[in-house]
C-alpha positions as CSV (number, residue, x, y, z in Angstrom):
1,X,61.4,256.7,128.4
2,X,62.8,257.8,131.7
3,X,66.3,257.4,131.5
4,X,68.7,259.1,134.1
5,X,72.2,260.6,134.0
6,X,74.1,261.7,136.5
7,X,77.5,263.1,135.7
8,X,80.5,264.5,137.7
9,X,78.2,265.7,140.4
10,X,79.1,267.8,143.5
11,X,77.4,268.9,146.5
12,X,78.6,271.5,149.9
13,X,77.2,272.5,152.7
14,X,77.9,275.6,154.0
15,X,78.6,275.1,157.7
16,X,80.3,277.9,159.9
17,X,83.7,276.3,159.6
18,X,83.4,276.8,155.8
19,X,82.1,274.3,152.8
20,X,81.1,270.6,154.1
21,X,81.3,268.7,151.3
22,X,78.5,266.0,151.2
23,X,78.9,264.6,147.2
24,X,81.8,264.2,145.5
25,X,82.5,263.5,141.6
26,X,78.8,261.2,141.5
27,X,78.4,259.5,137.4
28,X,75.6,257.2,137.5
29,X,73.6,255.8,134.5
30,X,70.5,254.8,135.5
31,X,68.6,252.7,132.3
32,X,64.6,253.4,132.0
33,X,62.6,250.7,133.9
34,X,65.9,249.8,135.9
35,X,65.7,249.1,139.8
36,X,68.9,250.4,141.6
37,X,69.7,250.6,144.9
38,X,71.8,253.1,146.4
39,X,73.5,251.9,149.8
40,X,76.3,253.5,152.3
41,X,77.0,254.4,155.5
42,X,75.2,257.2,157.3
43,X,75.5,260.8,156.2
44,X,77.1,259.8,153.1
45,X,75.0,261.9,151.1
46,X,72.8,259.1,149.3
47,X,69.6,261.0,150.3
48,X,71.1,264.2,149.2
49,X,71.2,262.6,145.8
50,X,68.0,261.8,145.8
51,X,66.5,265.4,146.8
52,X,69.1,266.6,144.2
53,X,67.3,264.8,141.4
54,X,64.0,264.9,142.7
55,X,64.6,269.3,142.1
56,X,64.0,270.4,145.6
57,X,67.9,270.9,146.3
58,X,70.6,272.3,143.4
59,X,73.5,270.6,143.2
60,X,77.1,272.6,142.6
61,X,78.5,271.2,139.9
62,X,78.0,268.8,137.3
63,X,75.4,267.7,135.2
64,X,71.9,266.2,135.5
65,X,69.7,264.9,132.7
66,X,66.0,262.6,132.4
67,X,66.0,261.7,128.7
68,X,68.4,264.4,128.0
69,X,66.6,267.1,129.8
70,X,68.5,269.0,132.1
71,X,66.6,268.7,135.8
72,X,66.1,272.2,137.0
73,X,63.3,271.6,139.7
74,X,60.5,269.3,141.1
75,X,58.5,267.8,137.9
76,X,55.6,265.2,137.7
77,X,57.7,263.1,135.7
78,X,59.6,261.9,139.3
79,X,57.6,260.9,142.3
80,X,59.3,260.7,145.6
81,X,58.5,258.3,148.9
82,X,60.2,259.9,152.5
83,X,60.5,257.2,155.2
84,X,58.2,259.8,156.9
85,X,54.6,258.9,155.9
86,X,53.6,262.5,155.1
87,X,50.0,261.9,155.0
88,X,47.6,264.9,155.7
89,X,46.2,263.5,159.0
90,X,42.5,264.9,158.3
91,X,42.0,263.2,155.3
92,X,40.9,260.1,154.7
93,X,43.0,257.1,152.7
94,X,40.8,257.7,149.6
95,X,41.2,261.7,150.1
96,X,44.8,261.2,150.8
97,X,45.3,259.7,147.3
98,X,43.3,262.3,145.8
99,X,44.6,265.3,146.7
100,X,47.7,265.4,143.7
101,X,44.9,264.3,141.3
102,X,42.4,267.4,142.6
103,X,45.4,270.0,142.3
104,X,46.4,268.9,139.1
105,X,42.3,269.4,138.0
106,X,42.1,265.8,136.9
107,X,38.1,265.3,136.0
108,X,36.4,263.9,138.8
109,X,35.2,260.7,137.0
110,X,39.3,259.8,136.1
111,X,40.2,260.9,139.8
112,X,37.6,258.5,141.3
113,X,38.5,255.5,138.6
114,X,42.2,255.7,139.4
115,X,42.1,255.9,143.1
116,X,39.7,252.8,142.9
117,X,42.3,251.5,141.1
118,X,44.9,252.3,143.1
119,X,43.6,251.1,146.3
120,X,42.9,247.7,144.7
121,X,46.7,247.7,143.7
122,X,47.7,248.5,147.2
123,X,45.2,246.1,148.8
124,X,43.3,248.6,151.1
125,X,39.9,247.7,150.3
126,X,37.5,248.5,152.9
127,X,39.8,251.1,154.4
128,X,38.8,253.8,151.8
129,X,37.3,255.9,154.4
130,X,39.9,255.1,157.4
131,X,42.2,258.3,158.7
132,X,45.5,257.6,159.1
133,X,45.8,257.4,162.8
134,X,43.6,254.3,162.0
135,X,45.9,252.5,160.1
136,X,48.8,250.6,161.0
137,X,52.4,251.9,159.4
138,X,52.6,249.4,156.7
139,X,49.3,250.1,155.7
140,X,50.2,254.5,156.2
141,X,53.7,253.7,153.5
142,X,51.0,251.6,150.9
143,X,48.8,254.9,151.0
144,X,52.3,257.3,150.7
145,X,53.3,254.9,147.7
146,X,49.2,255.1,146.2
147,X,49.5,258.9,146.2
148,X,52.8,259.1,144.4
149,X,51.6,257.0,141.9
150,X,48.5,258.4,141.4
151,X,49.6,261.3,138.8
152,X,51.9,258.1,137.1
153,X,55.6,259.7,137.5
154,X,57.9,257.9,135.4
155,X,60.5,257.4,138.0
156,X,60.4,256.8,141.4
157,X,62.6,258.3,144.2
158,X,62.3,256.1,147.5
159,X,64.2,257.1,150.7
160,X,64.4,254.7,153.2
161,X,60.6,254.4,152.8
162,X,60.0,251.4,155.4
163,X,63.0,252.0,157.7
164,X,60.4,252.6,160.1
165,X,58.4,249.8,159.8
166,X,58.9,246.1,161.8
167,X,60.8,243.2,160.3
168,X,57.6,241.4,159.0
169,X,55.9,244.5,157.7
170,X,58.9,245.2,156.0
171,X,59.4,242.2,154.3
172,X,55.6,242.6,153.2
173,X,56.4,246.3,151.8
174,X,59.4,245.3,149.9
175,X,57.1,241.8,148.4
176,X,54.3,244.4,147.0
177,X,56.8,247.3,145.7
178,X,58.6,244.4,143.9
179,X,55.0,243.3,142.5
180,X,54.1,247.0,141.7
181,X,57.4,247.6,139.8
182,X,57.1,243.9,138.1
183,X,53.8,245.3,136.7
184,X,54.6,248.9,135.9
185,X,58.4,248.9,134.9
186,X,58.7,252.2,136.4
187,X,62.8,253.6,137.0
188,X,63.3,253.0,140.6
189,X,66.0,254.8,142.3
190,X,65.5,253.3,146.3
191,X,67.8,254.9,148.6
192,X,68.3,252.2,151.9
193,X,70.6,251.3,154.7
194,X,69.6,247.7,154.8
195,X,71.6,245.2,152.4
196,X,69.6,242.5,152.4
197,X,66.5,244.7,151.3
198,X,68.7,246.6,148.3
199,X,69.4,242.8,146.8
200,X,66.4,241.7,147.1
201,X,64.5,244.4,145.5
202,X,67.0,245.7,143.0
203,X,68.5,244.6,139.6
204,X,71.5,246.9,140.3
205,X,73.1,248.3,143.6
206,X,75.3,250.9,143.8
207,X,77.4,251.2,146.9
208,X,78.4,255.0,148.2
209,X,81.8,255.7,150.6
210,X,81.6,257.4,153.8
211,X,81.4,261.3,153.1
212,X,81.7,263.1,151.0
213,X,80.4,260.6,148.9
214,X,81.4,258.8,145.8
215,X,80.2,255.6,144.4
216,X,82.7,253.2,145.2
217,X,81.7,250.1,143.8
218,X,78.1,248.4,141.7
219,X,77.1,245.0,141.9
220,X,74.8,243.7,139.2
221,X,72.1,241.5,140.9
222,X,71.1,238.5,139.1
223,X,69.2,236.5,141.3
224,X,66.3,234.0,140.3
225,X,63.4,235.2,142.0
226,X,60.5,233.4,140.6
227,X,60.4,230.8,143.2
228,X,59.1,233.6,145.8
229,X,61.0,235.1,149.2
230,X,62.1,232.1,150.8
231,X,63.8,230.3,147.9
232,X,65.3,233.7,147.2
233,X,67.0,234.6,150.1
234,X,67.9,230.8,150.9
235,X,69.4,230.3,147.6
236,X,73.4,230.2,147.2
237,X,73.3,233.2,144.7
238,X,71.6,235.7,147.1
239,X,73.6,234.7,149.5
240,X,76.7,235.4,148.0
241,X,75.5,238.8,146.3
242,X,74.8,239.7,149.6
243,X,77.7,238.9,151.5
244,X,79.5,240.9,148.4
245,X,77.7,243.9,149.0
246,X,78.1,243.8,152.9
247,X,81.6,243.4,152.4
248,X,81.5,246.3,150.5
249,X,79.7,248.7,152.5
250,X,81.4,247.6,155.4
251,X,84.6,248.6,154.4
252,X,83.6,252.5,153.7
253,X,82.3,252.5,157.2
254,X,85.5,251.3,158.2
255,X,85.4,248.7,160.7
256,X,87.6,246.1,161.6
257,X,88.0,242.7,158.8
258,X,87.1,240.0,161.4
């Protein structure tokens, strides 16, 4: 079980000109093996949240739970994916997925079966022995998402984790974490700008105001996607989701109706 609960959260920044405040009142439910999708306009505080539950920032008030356990710091039970790569450059793709396996004193049998496995699942056979500067930056996020899966968190944080990659690379990233999550059921919580990419790959998006932020609005995502991308995206229900959900972010950013 990995069920997280968020309630009457808060979050400043101290700033010379006194407290910023970056969250405001956040309750969010978030069922174990669910995908949401957080989504708002820039500096609203959505990766905030995310650093908040992943233990690395405190929050100032309100409550946080997994399973009813109170988060107090980073655990092995959450694995988080930055839009950064954050490989270690001298090691190589297999030694990059390693590494949390070594620390952790996994036996070296286990470590070498699951990072065989792992690479399979990621489909970067052959480039076991590639550094990263040899690797394109599709292929550098599939070795980030390999190594965070290695030790088998039970949720997932993702921020923004292929915001830096090209349109076509991007839509290949989201295709194989949606086959990964199909397969493992893991809790997803995937922190994005893009709207198109939060329906796509979610069951559930949650959209945040402009700061301090607040969720504002959810949009349960049923969308038939057993026909593959292109029927998805093309079909009158994903295009209507989406269209919802732009609607909606657009307004906390505050532009113009047209």
């Amino acid at each position: 079980m990995s069920r997280i609960c968020i309630e009457r959260l808060d979050k400043r920044y101290k700033s010379r000109d006194g407290d910023v405040p970056a969250l405001i009142d956040i309750n969010l439910e978030i069922e174990d093996g669910e995908f949401v999708s957080i989504i708002g306009p820039s500096g609203c505080g959505k990766s905030t949240l995310l650093y908040i539950l992943g233990g690395f920032i405190p929050a100032d008030s309100g409550t946080m739970q997994i399973d009813g356990k109170p988060i107090t710091g980073p655990g092995i039970d959450r694995g988080i994916v930055f839009q950064e790569y954050a490989l270690f450059p001298w090691l190589t793709v297999a030694q990059n997925i390693l590494y949390g396996l070594e620390m952790a004193g996994v036996p070296r049998r286990r470590r070498e079966d699951i990072v065989g496995q792992l690479i399979r699942t990621v489909n970067l056979e052959g480039f076991e022995n590639r550094f990263p500067r040899e690797l394109s930056g599709g292929m550098k996020q599939r070795v980030a998402i390999a190594r965070t899966l290695a030790y088998d968190p039970k949720i997932l944080l993702l921020d923004e984790p292929f915001g830096a990659l090209d349109s076509q690379t991007r839509e290949a990233m989201q295709d194989e974490l949606r086959r990964l999550w199909l397969a493992q059921r893991k809790t997803v919580l995937f922190v994005t700008h893009d709207v198109d990419e939060a329906v796509y790959l979610s069951e559930r998006v949650v959209v945040m105001s402009n700061r301090p932020g607040h969720i504002v609005e959810e949009f349960k995502i049923t969308v038939d996607r057993s026909g593959g991308r292109e029927a998805t995206v093309l079909s009158s229900a994903f295009i209507t989701l989406r269209n919802q959900v732009w609607l909606s972010v657009r307004r906390q950013v505050g532009a113009p109706s047209l």
